[in-house]
LOLO-756790 format. One record per residue (C-alpha): residue in three letters; x, y, z; chain. Coordinates in pm, 1 decimal. Each point is the difference from the previous one (the first is absolute). Layout:
REM LOLO-756790
+------+----------+----------+----------+------+
| code |        X |        Y |        Z | unit |
+------+----------+----------+----------+------+
|  Ala |        X |        Y |        Z |    A |
...
+------+----------+----------+----------+------+
REM end
This chain:
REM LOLO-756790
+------+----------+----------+----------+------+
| code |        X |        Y |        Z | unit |
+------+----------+----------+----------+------+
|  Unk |  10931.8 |   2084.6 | -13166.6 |    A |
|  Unk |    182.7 |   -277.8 |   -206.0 |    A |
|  Unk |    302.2 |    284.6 |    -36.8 |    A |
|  Unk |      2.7 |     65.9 |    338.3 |    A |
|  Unk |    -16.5 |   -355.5 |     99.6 |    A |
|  Unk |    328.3 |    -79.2 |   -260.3 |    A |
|  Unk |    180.3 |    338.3 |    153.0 |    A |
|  Unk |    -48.6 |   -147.1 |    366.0 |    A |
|  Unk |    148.1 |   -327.8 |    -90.9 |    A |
|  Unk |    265.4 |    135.2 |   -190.3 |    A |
|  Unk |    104.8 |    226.8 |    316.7 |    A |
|  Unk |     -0.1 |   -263.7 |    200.5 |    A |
|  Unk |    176.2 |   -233.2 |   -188.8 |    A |
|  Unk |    272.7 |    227.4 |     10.9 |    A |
|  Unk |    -58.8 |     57.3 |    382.9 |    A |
|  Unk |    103.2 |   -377.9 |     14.8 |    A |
|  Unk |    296.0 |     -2.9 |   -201.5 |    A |
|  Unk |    184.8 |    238.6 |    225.5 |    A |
|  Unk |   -142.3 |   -159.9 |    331.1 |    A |
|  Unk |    377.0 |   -105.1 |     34.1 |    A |
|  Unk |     61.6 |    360.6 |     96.8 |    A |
|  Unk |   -240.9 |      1.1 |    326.0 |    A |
|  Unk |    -71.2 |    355.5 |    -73.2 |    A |
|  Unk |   -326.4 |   -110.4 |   -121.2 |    A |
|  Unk |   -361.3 |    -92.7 |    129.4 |    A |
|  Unk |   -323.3 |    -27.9 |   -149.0 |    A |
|  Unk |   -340.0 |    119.7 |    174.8 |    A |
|  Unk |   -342.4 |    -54.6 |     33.5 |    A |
|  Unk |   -288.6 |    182.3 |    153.5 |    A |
|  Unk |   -408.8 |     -6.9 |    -19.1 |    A |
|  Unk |    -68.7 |    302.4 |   -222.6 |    A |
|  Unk |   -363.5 |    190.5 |     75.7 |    A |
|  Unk |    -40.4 |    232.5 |   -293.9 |    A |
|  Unk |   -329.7 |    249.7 |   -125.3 |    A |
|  Unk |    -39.1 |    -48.2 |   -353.4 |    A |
|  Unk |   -321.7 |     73.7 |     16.5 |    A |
|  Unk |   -110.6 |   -144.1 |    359.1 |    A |
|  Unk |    214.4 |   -186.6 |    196.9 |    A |
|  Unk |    145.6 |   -278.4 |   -118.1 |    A |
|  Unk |    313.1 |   -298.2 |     36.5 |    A |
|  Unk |    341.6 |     40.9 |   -133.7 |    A |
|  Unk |    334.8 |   -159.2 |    -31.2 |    A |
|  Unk |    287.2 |    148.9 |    106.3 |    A |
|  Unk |    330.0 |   -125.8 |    -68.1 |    A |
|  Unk |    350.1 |    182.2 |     28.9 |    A |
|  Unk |    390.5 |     -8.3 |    -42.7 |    A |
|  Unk |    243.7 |    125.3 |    251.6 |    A |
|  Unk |    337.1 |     86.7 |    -46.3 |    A |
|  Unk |    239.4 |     70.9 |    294.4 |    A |
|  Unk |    281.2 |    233.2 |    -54.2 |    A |
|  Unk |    144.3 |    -55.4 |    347.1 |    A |
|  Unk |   -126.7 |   -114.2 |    351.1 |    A |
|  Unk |   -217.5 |    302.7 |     20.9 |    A |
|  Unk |    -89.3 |    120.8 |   -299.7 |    A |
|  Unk |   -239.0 |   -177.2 |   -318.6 |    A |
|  Unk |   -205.3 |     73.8 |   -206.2 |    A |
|  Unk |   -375.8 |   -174.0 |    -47.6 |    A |
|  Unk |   -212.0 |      5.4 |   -264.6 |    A |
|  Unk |   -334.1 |   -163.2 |    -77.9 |    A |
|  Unk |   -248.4 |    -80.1 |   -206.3 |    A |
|  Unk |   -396.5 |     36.9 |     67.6 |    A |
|  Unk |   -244.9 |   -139.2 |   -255.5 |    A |
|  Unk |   -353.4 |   -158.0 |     10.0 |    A |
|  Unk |   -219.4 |   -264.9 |   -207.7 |    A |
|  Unk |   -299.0 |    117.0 |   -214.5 |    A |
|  Unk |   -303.4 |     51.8 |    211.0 |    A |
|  Unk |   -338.3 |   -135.0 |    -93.6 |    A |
|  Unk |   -193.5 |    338.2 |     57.9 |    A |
|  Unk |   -319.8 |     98.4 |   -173.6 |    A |
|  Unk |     33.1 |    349.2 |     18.0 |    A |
|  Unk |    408.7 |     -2.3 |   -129.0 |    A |
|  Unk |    168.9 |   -104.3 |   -274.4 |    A |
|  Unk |    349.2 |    -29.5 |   -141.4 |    A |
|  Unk |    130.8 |     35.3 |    340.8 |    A |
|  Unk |    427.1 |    104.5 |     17.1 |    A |
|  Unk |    185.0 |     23.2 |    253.8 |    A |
|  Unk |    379.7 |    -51.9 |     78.8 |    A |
|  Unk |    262.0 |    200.5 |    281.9 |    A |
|  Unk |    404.7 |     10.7 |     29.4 |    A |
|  Unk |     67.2 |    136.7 |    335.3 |    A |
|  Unk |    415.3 |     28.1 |    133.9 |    A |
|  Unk |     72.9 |     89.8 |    301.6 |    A |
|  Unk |    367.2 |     58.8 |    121.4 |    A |
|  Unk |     42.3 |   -162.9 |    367.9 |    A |
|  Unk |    268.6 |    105.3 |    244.3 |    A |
|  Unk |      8.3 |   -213.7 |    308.8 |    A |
|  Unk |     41.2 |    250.3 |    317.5 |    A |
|  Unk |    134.2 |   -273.8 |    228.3 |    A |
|  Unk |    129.0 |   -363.6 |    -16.6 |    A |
|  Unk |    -17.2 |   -252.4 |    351.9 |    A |
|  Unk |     49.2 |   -339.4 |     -4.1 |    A |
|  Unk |   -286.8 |    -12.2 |    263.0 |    A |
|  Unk |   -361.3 |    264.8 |     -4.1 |    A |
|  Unk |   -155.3 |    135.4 |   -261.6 |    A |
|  Unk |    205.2 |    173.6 |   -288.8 |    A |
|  Unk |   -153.8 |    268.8 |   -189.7 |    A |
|  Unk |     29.9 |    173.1 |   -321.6 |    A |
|  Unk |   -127.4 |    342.8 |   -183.0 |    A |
|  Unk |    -26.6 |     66.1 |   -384.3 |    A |
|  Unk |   -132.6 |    190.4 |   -244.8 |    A |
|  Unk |   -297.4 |   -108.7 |   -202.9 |    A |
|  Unk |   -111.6 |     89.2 |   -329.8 |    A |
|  Unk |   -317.6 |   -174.0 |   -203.8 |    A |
|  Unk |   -140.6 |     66.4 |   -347.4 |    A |
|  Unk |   -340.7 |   -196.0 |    -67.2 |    A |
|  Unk |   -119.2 |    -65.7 |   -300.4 |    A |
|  Unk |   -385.4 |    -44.0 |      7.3 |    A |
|  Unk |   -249.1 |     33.2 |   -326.9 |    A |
|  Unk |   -365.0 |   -116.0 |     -4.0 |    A |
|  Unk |   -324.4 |     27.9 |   -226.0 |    A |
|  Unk |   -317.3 |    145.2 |    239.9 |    A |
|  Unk |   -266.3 |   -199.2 |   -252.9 |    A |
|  Unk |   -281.1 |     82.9 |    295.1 |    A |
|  Unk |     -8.5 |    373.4 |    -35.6 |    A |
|  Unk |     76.6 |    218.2 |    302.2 |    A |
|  Unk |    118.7 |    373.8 |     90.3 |    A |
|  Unk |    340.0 |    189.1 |     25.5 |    A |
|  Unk |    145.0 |    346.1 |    131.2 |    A |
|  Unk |    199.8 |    259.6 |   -218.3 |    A |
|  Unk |    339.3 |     85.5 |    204.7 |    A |
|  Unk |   -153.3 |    -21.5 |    339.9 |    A |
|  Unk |   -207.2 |   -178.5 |    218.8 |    A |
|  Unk |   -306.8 |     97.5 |     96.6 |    A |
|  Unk |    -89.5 |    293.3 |   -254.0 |    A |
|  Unk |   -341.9 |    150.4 |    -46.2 |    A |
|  Unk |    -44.2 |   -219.1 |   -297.9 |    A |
|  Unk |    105.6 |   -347.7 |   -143.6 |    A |
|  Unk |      1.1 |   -211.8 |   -357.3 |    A |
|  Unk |   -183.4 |   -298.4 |    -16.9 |    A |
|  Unk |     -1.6 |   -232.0 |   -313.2 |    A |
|  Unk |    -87.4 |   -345.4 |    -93.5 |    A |
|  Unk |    349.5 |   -191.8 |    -83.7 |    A |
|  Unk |    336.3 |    185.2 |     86.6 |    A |
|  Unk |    379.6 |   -158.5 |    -66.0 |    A |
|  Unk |    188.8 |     83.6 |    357.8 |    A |
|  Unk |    383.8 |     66.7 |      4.3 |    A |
|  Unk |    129.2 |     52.4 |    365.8 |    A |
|  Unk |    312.1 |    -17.1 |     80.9 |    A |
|  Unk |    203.4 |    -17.9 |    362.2 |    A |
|  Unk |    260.2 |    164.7 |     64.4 |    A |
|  Unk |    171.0 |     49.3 |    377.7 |    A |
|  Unk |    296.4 |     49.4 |    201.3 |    A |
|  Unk |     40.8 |   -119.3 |    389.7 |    A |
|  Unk |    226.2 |    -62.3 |    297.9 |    A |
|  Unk |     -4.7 |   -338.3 |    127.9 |    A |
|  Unk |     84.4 |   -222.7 |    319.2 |    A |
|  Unk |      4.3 |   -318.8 |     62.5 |    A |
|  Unk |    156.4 |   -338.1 |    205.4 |    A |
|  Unk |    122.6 |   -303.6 |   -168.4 |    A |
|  Unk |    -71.2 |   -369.4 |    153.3 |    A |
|  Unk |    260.3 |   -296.8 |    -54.7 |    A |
|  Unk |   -167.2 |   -316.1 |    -67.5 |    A |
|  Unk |    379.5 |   -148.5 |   -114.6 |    A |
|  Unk |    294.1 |     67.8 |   -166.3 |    A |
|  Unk |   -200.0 |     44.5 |   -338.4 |    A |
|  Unk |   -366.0 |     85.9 |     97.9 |    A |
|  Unk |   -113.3 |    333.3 |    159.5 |    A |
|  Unk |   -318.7 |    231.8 |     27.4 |    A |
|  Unk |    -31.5 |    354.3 |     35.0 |    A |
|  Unk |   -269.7 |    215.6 |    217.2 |    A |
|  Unk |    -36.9 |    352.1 |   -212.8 |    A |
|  Unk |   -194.6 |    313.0 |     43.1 |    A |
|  Unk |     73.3 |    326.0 |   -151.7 |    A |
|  Unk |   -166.4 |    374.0 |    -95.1 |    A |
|  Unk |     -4.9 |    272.9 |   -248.4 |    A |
|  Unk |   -148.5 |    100.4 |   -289.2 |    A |
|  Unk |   -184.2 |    -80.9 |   -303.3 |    A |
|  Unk |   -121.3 |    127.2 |   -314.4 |    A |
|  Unk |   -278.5 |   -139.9 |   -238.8 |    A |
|  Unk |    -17.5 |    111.3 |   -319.2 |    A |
|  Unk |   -347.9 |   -108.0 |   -220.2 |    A |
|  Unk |    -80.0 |     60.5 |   -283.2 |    A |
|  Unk |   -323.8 |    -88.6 |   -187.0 |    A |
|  Unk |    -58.9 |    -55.8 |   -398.0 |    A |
|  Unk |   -237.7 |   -156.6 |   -194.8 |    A |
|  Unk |   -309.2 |    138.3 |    195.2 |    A |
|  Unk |   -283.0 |   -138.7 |   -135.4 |    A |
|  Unk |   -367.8 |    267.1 |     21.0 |    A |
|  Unk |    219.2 |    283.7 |    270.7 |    A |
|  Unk |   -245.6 |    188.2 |    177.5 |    A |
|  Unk |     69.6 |    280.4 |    199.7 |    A |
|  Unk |   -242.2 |     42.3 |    310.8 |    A |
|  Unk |     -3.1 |    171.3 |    354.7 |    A |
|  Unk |    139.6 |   -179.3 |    317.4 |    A |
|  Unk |    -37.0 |     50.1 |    378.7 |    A |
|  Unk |    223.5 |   -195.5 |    255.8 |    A |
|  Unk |   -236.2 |   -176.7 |    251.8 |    A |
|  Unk |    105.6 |    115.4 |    328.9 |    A |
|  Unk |   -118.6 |   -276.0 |    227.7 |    A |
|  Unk |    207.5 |   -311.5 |   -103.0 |    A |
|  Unk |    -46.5 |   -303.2 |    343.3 |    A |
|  Unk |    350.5 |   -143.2 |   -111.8 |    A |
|  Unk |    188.6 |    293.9 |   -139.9 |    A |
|  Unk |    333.7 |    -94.4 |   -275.5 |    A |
|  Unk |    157.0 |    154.0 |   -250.3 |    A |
|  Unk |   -185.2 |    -42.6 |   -324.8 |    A |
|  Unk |    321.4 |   -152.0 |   -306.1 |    A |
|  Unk |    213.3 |    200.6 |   -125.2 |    A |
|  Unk |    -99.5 |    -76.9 |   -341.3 |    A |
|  Unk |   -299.5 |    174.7 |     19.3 |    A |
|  Unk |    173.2 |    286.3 |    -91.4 |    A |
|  Unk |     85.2 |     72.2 |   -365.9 |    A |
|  Unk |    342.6 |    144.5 |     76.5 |    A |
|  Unk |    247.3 |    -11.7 |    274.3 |    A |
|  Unk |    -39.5 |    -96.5 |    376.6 |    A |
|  Unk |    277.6 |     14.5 |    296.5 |    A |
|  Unk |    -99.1 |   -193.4 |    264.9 |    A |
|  Unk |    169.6 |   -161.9 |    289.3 |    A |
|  Unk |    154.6 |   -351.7 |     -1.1 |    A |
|  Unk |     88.4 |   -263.5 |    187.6 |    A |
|  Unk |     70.6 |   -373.9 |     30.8 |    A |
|  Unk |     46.7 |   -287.5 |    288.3 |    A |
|  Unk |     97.8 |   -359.1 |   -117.3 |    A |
|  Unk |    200.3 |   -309.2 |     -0.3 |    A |
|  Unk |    222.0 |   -130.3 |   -259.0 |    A |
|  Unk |    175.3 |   -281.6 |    -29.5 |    A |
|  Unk |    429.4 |    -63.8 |    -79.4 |    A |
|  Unk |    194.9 |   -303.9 |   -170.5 |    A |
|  Unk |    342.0 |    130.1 |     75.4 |    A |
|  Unk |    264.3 |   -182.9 |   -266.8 |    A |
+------+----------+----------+----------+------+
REM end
């Protein structure tokens, strides 16, 4: 955390020494993340504008440790770019953009509670349950996006985002602690149905993705 912390402020440092160029901003936007559970982030994020349409954004996602009794050694930590092309520019209405979005997450944890996983698949006729497990699951995902910027002022600005594709989660688990294979039925009468994380699954899992947000722009 201290690394990433001293990489951040290093970036931005040198954000600020080439404000005089006004082809940079700086961002910031509330960051939800599920490392395990759902839990606060910060994002913040450097933009670079090649031309009146076209940048390039990327940001960072991390979160604090979380006092959980059933977790330990939680990690997590994202770099997502996305290159922005701006499909029309008025001086009055709304202006909108599309881009391309790619995201890598970073998330490690240490299950000290004990629980069960799935080989390859969800859902099998059997499952592995164990008393302490060390979880690696990693994000990574690809999507279109849209969204309308807001001027507050010459320097200040917020964007309205939403976007969809595709991601993939790979897990991996290691240091399983008393790994007992047993059977496993699906219950098939759930009152709130969901899917179940992907990181129940000790292998790969494509799901779909998407995201809606706000972020906010100090434009140099």
């Amino acid at each position: 955390m201290r690394k990433f912390v001293l990489l951040t402020g290093l970036l931005f440092s040198s954000v600020l020494l080439k404000a005089q160029e006004s082809k940079w901003a700086v961002s910031f936007s509330p960051a939800i993340v599920q490392s395990p559970g759902i839990h606060y982030g910060f994002q913040p994020g450097v933009e670079y504008r090649f031309n009146d349409r076209l940048s390039l954004l990327t940001e960072f996602a991390f979160t604090m440790q979380h006092k959980d009794p059933s977790f330990s050694h939680n990690k997590f930590f994202r770099v997502k770019p996305e290159l922005r092309y701006a499909l029309q520019e008025k001086k009055r209405g709304l202006n909108c953009y599309a881009g391309l979005q790619a995201s890598y997450s970073f998330r490690k944890w240490d299950d000290i509670s004990g629980g069960c996983y799935f080989n390859e698949k969800m859902w099998p006729d059997s499952t592995t349950s164990y008393d302490r497990a060390a979880i690696n699951s990693s994000i990574l995902s690809f999507s279109i996006q849209f969204g309308t910027p807001f001027s507050f002022s010459e320097h200040f600005s917020m964007d309205v985002f939403m976007g969809l594709g595709m991601r993939m989660i790979f897990t991996h688990y290691s240091n399983v602690e008393n790994a007992v294979k047993n059977p496993y039925t699906r219950p098939t009468c759930i009152i709130f149905p969901h899917p179940d994380p992907a990181w129940y699954v000790n292998g790969t899992v494509k799901r779909l993705h998407s995201n809606l947000g706000i972020r906010f722009f100090y434009r140099f």
